[in-house]
C-alpha positions as CSV (number, residue, x, y, z in Angstrom):
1,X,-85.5,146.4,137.8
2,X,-86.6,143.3,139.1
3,X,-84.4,142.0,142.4
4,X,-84.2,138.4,140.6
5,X,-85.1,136.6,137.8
6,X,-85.3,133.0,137.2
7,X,-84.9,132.0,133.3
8,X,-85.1,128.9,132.1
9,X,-83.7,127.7,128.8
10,X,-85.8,125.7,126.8
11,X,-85.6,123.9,123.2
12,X,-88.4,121.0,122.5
13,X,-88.8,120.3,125.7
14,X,-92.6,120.8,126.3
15,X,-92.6,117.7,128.5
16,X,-89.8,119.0,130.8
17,X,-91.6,122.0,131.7
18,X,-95.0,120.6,132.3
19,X,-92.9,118.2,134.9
20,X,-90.7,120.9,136.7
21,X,-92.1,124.2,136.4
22,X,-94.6,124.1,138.7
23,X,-92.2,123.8,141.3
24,X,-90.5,126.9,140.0
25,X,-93.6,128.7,140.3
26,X,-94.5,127.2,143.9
27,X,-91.2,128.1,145.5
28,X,-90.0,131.1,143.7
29,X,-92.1,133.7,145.9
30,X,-90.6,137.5,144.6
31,X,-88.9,136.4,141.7
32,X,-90.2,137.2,137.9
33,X,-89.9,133.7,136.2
34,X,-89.2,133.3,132.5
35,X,-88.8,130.6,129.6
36,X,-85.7,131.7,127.2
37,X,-87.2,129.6,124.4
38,X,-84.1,128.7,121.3
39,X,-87.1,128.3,118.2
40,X,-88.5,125.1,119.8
41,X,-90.4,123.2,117.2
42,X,-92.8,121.8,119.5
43,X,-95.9,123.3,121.0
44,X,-93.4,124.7,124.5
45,X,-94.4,128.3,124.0
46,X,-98.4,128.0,123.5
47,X,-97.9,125.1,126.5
48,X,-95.9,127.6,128.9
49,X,-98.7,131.0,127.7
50,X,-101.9,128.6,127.9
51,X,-100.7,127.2,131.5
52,X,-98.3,129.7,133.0
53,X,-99.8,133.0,132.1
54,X,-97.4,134.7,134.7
55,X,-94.3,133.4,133.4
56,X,-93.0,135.6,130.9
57,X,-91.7,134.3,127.4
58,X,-88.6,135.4,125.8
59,X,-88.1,134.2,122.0
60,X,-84.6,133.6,120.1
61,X,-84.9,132.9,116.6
62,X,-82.7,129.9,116.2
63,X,-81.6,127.3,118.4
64,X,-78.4,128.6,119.9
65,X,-77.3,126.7,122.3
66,X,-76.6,127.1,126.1
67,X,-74.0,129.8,125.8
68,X,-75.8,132.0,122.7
69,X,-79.1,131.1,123.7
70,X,-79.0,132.5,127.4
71,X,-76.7,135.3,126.2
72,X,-79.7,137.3,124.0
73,X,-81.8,136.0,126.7
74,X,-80.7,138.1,129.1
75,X,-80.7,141.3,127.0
76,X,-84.2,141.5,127.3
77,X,-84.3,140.7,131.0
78,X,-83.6,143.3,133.4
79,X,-83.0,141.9,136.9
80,X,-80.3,142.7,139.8
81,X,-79.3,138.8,139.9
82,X,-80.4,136.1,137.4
83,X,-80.8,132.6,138.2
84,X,-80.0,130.7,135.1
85,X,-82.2,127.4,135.8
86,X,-82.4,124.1,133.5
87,X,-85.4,123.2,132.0
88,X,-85.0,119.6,134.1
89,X,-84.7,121.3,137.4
90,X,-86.8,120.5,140.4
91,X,-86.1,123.2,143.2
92,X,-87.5,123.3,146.7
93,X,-88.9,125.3,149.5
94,X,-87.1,128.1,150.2
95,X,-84.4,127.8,147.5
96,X,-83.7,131.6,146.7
97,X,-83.8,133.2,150.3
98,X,-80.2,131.8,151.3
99,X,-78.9,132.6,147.7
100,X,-80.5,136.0,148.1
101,X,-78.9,136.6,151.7
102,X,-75.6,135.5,150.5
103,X,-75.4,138.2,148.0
104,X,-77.1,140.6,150.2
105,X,-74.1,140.4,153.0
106,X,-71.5,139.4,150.6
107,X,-70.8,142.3,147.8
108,X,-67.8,140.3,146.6
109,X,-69.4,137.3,146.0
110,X,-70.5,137.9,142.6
111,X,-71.6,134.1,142.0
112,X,-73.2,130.9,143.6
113,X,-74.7,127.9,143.3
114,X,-77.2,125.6,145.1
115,X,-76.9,122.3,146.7
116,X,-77.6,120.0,143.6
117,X,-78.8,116.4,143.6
118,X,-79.9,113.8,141.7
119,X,-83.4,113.8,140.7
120,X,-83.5,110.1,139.9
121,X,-81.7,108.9,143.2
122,X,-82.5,112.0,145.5
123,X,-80.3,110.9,148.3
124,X,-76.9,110.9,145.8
125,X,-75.3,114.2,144.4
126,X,-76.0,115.0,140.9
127,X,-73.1,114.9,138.3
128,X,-73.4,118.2,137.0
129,X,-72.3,120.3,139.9
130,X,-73.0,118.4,143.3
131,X,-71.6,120.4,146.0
132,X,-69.2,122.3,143.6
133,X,-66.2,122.5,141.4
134,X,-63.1,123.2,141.1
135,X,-60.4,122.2,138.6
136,X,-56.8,120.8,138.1
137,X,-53.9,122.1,136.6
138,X,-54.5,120.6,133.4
139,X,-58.4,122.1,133.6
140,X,-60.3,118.7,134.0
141,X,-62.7,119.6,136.3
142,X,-64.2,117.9,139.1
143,X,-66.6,118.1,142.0
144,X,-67.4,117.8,145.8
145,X,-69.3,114.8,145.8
146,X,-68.4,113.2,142.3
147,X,-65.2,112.4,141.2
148,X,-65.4,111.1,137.1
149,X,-67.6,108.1,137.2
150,X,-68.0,108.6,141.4
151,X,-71.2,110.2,142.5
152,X,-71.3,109.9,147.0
153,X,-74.2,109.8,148.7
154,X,-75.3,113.3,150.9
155,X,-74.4,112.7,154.3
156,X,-74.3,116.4,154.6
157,X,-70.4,116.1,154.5
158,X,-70.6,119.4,151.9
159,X,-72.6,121.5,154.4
160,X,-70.4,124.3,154.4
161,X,-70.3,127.6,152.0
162,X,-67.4,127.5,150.5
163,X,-65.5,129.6,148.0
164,X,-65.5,127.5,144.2
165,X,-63.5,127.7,141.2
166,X,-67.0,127.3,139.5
167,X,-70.6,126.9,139.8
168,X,-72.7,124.4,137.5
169,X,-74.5,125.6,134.7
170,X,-77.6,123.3,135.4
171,X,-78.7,126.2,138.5
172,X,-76.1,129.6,138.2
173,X,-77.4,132.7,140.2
174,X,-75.2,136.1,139.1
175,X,-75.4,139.4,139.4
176,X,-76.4,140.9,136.1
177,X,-74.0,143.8,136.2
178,X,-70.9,141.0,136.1
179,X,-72.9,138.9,133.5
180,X,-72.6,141.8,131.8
181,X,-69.0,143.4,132.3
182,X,-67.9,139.9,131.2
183,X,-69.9,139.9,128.3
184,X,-71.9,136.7,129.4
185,X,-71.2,133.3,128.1
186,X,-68.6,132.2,125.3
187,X,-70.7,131.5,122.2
188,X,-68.2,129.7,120.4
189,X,-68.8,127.0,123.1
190,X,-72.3,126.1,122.0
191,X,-72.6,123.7,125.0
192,X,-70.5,122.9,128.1
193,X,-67.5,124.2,129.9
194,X,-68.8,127.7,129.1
195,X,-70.0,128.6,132.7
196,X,-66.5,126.9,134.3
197,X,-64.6,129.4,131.6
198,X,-67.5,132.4,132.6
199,X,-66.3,132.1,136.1
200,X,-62.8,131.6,135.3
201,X,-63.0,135.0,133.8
202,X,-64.9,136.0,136.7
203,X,-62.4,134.8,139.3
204,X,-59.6,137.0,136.9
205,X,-61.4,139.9,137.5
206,X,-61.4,139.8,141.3
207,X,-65.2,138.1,142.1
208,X,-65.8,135.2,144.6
209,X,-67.8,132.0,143.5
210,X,-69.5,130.9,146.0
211,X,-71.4,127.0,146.9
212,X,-74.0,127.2,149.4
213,X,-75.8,123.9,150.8
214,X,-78.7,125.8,152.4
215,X,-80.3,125.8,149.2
216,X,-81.3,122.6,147.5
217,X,-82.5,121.7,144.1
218,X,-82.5,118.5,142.7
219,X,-81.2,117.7,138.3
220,X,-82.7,115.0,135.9
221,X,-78.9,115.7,133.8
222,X,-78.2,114.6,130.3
223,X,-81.9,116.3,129.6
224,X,-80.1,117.5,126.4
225,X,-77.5,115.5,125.6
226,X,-76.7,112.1,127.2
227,X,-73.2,111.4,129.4
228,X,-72.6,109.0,126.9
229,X,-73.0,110.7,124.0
230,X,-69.9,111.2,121.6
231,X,-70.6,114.9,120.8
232,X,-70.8,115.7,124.7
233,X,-67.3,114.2,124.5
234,X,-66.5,116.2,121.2
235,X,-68.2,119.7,123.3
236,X,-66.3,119.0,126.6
237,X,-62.5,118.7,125.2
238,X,-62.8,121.2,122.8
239,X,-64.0,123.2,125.0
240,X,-61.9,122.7,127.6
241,X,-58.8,123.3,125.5
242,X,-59.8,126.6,124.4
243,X,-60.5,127.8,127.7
244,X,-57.0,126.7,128.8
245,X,-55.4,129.0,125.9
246,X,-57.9,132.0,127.1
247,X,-57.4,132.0,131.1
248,X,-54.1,130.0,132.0
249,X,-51.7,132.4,133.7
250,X,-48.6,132.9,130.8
251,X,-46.3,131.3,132.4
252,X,-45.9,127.5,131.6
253,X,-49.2,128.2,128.8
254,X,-47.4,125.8,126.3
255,X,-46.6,123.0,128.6
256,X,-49.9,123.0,130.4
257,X,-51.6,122.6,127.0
258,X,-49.1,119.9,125.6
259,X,-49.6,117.7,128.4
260,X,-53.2,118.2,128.5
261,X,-53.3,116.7,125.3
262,X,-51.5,114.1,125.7
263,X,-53.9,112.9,128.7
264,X,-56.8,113.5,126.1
265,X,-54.9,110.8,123.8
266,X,-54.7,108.3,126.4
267,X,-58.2,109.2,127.4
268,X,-58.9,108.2,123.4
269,X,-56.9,105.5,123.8
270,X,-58.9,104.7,126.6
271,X,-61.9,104.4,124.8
272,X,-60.2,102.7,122.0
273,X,-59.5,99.8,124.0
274,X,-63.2,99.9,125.6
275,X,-64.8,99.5,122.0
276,X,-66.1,103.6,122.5
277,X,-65.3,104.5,119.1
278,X,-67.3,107.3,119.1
279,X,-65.7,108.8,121.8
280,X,-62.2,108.3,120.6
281,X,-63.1,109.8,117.2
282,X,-65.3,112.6,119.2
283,X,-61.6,113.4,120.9
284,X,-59.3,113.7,118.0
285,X,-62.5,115.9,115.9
286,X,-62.1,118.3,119.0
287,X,-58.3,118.5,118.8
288,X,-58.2,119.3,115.1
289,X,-61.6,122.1,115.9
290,X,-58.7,123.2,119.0
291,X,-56.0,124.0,116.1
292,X,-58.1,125.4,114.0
293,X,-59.6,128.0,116.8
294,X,-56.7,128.2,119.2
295,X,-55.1,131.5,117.5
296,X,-58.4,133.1,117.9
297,X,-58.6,132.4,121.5
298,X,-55.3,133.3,122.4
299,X,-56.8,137.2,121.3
300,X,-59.6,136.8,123.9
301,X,-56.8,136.9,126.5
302,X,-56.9,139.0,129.2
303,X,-53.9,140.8,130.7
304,X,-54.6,139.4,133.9
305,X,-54.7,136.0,135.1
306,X,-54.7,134.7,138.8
307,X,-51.7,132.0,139.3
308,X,-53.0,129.5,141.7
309,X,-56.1,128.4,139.4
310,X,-56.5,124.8,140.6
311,X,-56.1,122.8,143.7
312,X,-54.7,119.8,142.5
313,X,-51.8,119.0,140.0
314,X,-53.7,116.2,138.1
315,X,-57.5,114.3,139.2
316,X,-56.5,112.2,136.4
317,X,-53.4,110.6,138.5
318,X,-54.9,110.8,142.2
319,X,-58.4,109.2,141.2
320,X,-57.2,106.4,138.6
321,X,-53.6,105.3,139.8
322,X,-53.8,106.6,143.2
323,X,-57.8,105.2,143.1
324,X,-58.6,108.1,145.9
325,X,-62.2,108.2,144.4
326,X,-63.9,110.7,146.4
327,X,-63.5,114.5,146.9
328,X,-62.5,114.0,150.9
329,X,-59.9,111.5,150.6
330,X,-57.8,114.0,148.4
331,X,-58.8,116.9,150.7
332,X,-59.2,115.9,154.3
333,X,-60.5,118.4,156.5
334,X,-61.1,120.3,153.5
335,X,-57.6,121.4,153.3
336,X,-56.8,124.3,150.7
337,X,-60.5,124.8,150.2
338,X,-61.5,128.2,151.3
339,X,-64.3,128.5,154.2
């Protein structure tokens, strides 16, 4: 068994690896490296074989997604940790020996995630997991170092490892025996949310999620699909609805899933009034998918679920009518965030 591995999903996206893999390859000293290609129709496998001899090539036979695709990944990787890397990564010197160390000294910790940045504006945080996440009551989630639309600059005011609700999908290490006890990513989710509801599941079972700033890697984001893009907005509230039904403690389950609707339909209405029609549409599509699935996900309930699952009641209220806009202003000193 290998100590890590470092797999990176790929579909069509030849150009993305011949841009970022190298740095995988120069900075990844002991690790075993691998493409997780979904049935890419373009020439990514004979690219990665003819260039990268050493990296290894695991083949799905359909496009599955995030959550599928890394899923039968992994069955055919055997490593202690894996490092679940996107395709539009750019990582840096050094970047697994503090990740390493961390799970080395720290048996509880059973997940982490890097310092990420923006590729295209390398001083700024990166939108998909800055300095990591957490959640509010009503499961929107939200970040150290971007609020919704804010993104703040790194003034190193996130260099501290700190305990997380969840780690970004876009660079995930985890042990593989957890992976595996919690059998790996929802595939109903296709795409997004599935690593916050992974380490949801994760914190139920008693593991730590950990952020740590000593590593640094730096995301293109929206590789795949665009911020803007209406079925990103269909895959996030669907999403996020069904995790709500699978992890929110019993008590209060109803209530916390009416009124997160009901913010959804002012997000809609949000849109509405912004000539987003997509979006809005995208938003009520995932609400009808939500009834249709929701008695389905209530089965994949647990019998335990931790009570104090967010830090704030709603980022919706304190970030738009309270306009506190960045991560510090709601928690100074880092208040309720564990150290």
């Amino acid at each position: 068994m290998d100590k890590i591995a470092v797999v990176i999903l790929n579909w069509n996206g030849v150009k993305l690896l011949e841009q970022f893999l190298p740095s995988v390859i120069q900075f990844s000293e002991g690790a075993t490296i691998y493409v997780a290609d979904n049935d890419s129709t373009d020439n990514s496998v004979e690219f990665v074989q003819q260039n990268f001899p050493t990296v290894k090539i695991v083949k799905n036979t359909s496009n599955y997604g995030f959550a599928k695709g890394y899923n039968d990944a992994l069955k055919h990787i055997d490593a202690e940790i894996y490092a679940l890397v996107n395709s539009d990564i750019e990582v840096t010197e050094n970047w697994l020996k503090p990740i390493l160390e961390t799970f080395d000294s720290e048996k509880q910790t059973g997940i982490i995630q890097p310092k990420i940045r923006d590729f295209k504006n390398k001083e700024y945080f990166e939108y998909a997991g800055a300095a990591g996440g957490f959640i509010d009551k009503f499961g929107y989630p939200f970040c150290r170092g971007r609020l919704f639309e804010t993104v703040e600059k790194d003034n190193r005011q996130y260099d501290d490892n700190c305990e997380l609700f969840w780690a970004s999908g876009a660079c995930f290490f985890i042990r593989k025996h957890i992976f595996d006890e919690l059998g790996g990513f929802d595939e109903s989710f296709f795409a997004h949310q599935e690593e916050i509801d992974l380490c949801w599941r994760a914190l139920n079972d008693g593991h730590i999620i950990k952020y740590n700033y000593q590593s640094l890697v730096y995301h293109v984001g929206g590789a795949t699909l665009q911020q803007g893009n209406p079925k990103k907005t269909y895959l996030n509230f669907r999403n996020s609805l069904l995790m709500l039904v699978k992890n929110l403690p019993k008590r209060g389950l109803f209530w916390v899933i009416f009124l997160r609707m009901v913010l959804d339909g002012i997000a809609g209405i949000r849109f509405l009034t912004q000539g987003k029609f997509g979006h809005t549409f995208a938003i009520l599509k995932a609400h009808f998918s939500f009834y249709c699935l929701s008695l389905k996900y209530l089965k994949k309930r647990k019998d335990f679920q931790i009570q104090q699952y967010y830090t704030v009641k709603s980022i919706v209220y304190l970030y738009y009518i309270k306009k506190l806009l960045v991560f510090k202003e709601i928690f100074n000193s880092n208040q309720n965030i564990k150290n």
